[in-house]
C-alpha positions, 0 to 999 in steps of 0.5 A: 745695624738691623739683624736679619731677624728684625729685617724679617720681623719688619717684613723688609727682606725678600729672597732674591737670585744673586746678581754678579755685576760688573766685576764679574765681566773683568773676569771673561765670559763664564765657561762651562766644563773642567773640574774644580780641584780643592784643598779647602779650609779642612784640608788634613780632616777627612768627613766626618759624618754624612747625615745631619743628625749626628750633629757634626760641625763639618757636615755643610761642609762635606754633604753640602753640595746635596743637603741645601738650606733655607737661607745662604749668603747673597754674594751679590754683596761680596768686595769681587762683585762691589760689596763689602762682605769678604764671605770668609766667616764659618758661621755669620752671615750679616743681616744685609747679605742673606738670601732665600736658597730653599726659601723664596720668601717669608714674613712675620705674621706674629711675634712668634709665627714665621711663614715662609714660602719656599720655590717651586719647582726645586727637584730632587735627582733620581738616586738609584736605590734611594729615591725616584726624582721628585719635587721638593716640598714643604714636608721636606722641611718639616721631616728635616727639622723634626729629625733634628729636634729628636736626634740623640745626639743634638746640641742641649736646647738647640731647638727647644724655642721651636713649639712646631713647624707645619706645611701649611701648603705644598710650598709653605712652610709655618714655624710657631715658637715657645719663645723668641730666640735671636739665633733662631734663622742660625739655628736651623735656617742656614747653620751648621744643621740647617740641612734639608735632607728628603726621608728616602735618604734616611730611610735608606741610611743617611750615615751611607755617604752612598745614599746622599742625595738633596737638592744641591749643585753637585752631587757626591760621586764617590768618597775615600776616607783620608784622600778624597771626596769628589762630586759632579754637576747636578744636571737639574739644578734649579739656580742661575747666575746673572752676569753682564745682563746674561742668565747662567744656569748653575754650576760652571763646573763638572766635577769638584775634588776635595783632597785630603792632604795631612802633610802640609809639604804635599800641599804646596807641591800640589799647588805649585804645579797647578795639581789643586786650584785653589788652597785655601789654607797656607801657613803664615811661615810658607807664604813668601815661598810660595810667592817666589815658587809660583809668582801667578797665584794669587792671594787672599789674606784675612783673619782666621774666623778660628780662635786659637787657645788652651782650655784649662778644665775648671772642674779640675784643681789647680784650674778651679782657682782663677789665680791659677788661670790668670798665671798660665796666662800671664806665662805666655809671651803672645809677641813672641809667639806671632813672631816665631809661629806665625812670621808675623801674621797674626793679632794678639787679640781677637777671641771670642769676639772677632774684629769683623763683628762690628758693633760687638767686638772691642779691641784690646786697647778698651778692655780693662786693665786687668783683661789688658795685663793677661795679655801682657808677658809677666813670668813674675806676676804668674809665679807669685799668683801661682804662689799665692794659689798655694803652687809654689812648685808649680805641677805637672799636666796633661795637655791634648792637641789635634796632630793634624794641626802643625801649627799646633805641635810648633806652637805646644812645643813654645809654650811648654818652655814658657810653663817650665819657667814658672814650673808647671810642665805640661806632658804633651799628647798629640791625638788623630783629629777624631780621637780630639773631638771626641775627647772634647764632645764626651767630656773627657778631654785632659785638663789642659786642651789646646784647639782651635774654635770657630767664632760662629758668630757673635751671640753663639760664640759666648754662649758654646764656648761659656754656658754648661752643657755646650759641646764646645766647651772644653773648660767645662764653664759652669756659672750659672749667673752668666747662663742667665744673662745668655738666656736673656740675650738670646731672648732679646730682640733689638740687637743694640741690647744684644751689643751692650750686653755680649760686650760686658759679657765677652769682657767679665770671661777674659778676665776671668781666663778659663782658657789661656787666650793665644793669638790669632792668625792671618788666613792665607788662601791661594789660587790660579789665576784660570779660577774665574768668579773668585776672590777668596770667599770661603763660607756663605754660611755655615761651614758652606762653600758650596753657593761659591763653588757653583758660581766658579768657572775655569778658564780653559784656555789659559790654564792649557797656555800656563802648561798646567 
C-alpha cells in the first residue's frame, strides 16, 4: 500500500473537489436551511482552547469550522458514496483517500523540498474588530507553521524535520526539510495542529474564542463553557459538493449546535425526542433501549479509534519491575469485562495498533505467547510474579481516572475487585477532565492512570505513547534503544519497512506491559433519519468533522411529518 508521502514523492496525487455519487442521490435532492444539533464524539468535554499554539488535542475539533487545513479527507471515498473508508479514525487519513482543502496541489521537487500550490481565491470573512475580508495567501501559512514551531507549549521535536517554509509566491507554498520524516503530511498538513490561522486573529488574541476567525465552513457565533458551542454558515465560502451531476455550494446548513452533555441519561432523552440529530457517542449497555425507545434512528457501529488502558508509571517502584507489570496484567479478567462494561461490544485487543491499520496491525492469535499469556486471566501467576518482585502482600496505589468518562467509574470499580485478590488496593481518584489532562501533560499524574488514548495512527501511536518526552505518555517510558528504532522509522521512506518495523516494535512493548492493556469498545453512533449525506463518518482528519458536517443536509419535510 503507497503512503500519501510516497504518492506525493512520485508526484501521483492531485487535489480534487469530492464528488458524491450516486449514493448520495438515494438520499433526495440536497436542502439548504435548518440547523444541525450535535452530541459529538466529546460530548462531556467542553473546548478546551481555541488558538492552536497551545497544542490541545481538541482544538480541529472545536475551532475547526474556521481554521481550515492543507489536506482533508476526500470523502468521495467513503462506504455511503461506494468507497471503502468508514472516515471514523481521529487521526489517519489512508493514502487513497486525502484531498487538498487549502492545497491544490504539490509536487516533490526533491527529496527534501515540497511545493505546493494553494486555490486562489479562498477568502477570509470580515470580523469586526479583527480583521477586514481578505484573500487567503501563501503567507498565511508560512505565519501559521512558524507559530507553531516557536510555540512553548509544542510537542518535543514535533517539527524539528522542517529547515523552513517559504512563499515562493502568492499561491505557493515551498517546505525544504533537515530530513525526511514519515509523519510530516500528519504533522502540520492535516494533524491535530495543522490549523491555518490569519496574524490579525492572533494579534487580536487567538485564546479569545471571540476573535476566531479562518477560512472555514461555518463560522463560531457564540460559546458557553460546559453547554454550548454554536457556529453559522460561512456565507463566502469557497467549496462545492457535486452530486448527481449538479454543483452544490457548501455548507447545506445554517446553523451547527454543539451540546456539552456530562450526564449521559440527558443524552439519550435529547435524542429520543429528536432534540440533537446526531449522537455520536452511545454506551454498548444503552443501544438496545434505544432501539426500542426510538426504533427511526439509525445506527453506526465501529471500533473505538481509542485504546483503553491503565498506565502504571515506571519511574515509580513497584512499576519499575517488569514482574510487576505483567502481574497487573495478568490480574484483569478482559472477558468478563467485555461482558459487564461493555454488553458485549468490545474486543480484547486492539491497542496500540488498531485492527484498521492493514498492513500494520497483527491480531492477538500471532502475537507471542508471552504477549498472548498477558492477556490471558491468571490470578495465580500474577501473585507468584508479584512474589517474586518481592510483594508478597501486594501494596496500595493511587489511581486517576477522568470523571466525565462513565464507562470508566464502572470500569475502575471492576478492576479494583480484581487487584484486591492478589492484594494490590487501588485508592480511586476520580478527576474533572481538565484537571486529568493536566495531570498527564505535567507529568504528575499518579502512579496508576486509567484513560483512553486515541490511536492517531500507526507510526504516532508507538512513538507518543512509548519514547521520552511524548505528551501522551503517562508510563513515563524511557528506553533509549527503542527511541532509536523510532528515529529510524520515521525516517524511512518505504512504508513496507515501516511495517515490519512498527510490528517488532508494537509486539516487544505488549510484552513488556507498561500499561495494563484493557479491551476495546465498539463506537455506537446514532442519528435521524432527516439527516441526509451521512452514515457515520466522524473525522476527515484529525479530530476534524467539519468536511463531513458541511456536506450534511436536512430533510425538513420529514422531520416536521415525524412531529419533531
Amino acid at each position: 500500500m503507497k503512503t500519501f508521502s510516497s504518492c506525493l514523492h512520485a508526484g501521483a496525487l492531485a487535489a480534487a473537489i469530492a464528488v458524491a455519487p450516486a449514493a448520495a442521490l438515494a438520499q433526495g435532492k440536497p436542502q439548504y436551511g435548518g440547523e444541525l444539533r450535535l452530541g459529538t464524539v466529546y460530548v462531556g468535554i467542553s473546548a478546551l482552547s481555541w488558538d492552536p499554539a497551545d497544542y490541545n488535542w481538541k482544538i480541529n475539533h472545536d475551532a475547526g469550522a474556521e481554521y481550515e487545513v492543507l489536506w482533508a479527507g476526500d470523502l468521495s471515498k467513503s462506504v455511503k458514496n461506494g468507497g471503502k473508508h468508514r472516515f471514523v479514525a481521529d487521526a489517519w487519513l489512508p493514502s487513497d483517500a486525502i484531498r487538498g482543502e487549502l492545497a491544490e496541489s504539490w509536487k516533490w521537487t526533491d527529496p527534501l523540498t515540497l511545493e505546493i500550490k494553494l486555490r486562489k481565491g479562498v477568502m477570509y470573512p470580515e470580523k469586526p474588530g479583527v480583521m477586514k475580508s481578505r484573500e487567503f495567501v501563501a503567507d498565511d501559512v508560512v505565519y501559521a507553521v512558524e507559530r507553531q514551531q516557536k510555540s512553548p507549549k509544542k510537542i518535543p521535536e514535533y517539527l524539528d524535520h522542517i529547515a523552513k517554509v517559504t512563499a515562493k509566491d502568492k499561491h505557493t507554498v515551498v517546505f525544504n526539510f533537515k530530513h525526511y520524516n514519515a509523519e510530516w503530511d500528519y504533522r502540520w498538513g492535516w494533524g491535530y495542529y495543522s490549523a491555518i490561522v490569519p496574524k490579525e486573529v492572533v494579534e487580536a488574541g487567538a485564546s479569545n474564542w471571540k476573535n476566531v476567525n479562518g477560512t472555514g465552513p461555518f463560522l463560531l457565533q457564540d460559546f458557553q463553557a460546559g453547554n454550548s458551542n454554536t457556529y453559522v454558515k460561512n456565507p463566502i465560502y469557497w467549496d462545492k459538493e457535486k452530486i448527481g451531476g449538479q454543483e452544490y455550494k457548501l455548507p447545506f446548513v445554517d446553523k451547527v449546535t454543539y451540546r456539552t452533555i456530562k450526564d449521559e441519561a440527558t443524552r439519550y432523552s435529547l435524542l429520543r425526542t429528536g432534540k440533537l440529530d446526531i449522537l455520536e457517542v452511545i454506551r454498548a449497555s444503552e443501544v438496545e433501549d434505544l432501539k426500542k425507545q426510538a426504533p427511526q434512528l439509525k445506527w453506526s457501529r465501529t471500533l473505538a479509534m481509542a485504546g483503553t488502558y491503565m498506565a502504571m508509571r515506571v519511574d515509580t517502584k513497584p512499576f519499575d519491575d517488569i514482574r510487576v507489570r505483567q502481574a497487573m496484567n495478568m490480574a484483569v479478567d478482559r472477558q468478563a469485562i467485555i461482558k459487564s462494561i461493555y454488553s458485549g461490544h468490545a474486543e480484547v485487543f486492539g491497542f496500540p495498533m488498531h485492527p484498521d491499520y492493514v498492513g500494520y496491525f497483527e491480531p492477538l492469535s500471532a502475537m507471542p505467547k508471552a504477549v498472548q499469556d498477558l492477556f490471558t486471566y491468571n490470578p495465580t501467576k500474577a501473585k507468584q510474579l508479584l512474589a517474586e518482585a518481592g510483594y508478597p502482600n501486594g501494596f496500595t496505589f493511587k489511581v486517576q481516572y477522568n470523571s466525565v468518562n462513565g464507562t470508566h467509574a464502572d470500569l475502575v470499580q471492576m478492576l479494583a475487585a480484581y487487584y484486591d485478590k492478589i492484594g494490590v488496593k487501588l485508592e480511586i481518584q476520580p478527576m474533572e477532565y481538565p484537571a486529568f489532562l493536566s495531570a498527564m501533560t505535567t507529568r504528575t499524574n499518579a502512579p496508576l492512570y486509567l484513560m483512553d488514548n486515541g490511536h492517531t495512527n500507526p507510526t504516532t501511536s508507538i512513538r507518543k505513547n512509548f519514547v521520552k518526552g511524548q505528551v501522551w505518555n503517562p508510563s513515563q517510558w524511557d528506553d533509549p534503544a527503542f527511541e532509536r528504532r523510532m528515529n529510524e522509522v520515521l525516517a524511512e521512506r518505504d512504508e513496507g519497512k515501516r511495517q515490519i518495523a512498527l510490528k517488532v516494535m508494537t509486539r516487544e512493548i505488549l510484552e513488556k506491559a507498561p500499561y495494563v492493556w484493557l479491551p476495546t469498545p465498539y463506537n455506537h453512533v446514532a442519528w435521524w433519519p432527516w439527516v441526509k449525506n451521512y452514515d457515520g463518518e466522524l473525522r476527515a482528519g484529525a479530530v476534524r468533522p467539519w468536511p463531513i458536517y458541511s456536506r450534511i443536509w436536512i430533510d425538513q419535510e420529514m422531520k416536521k411529518k415525524m412531529g419533531k
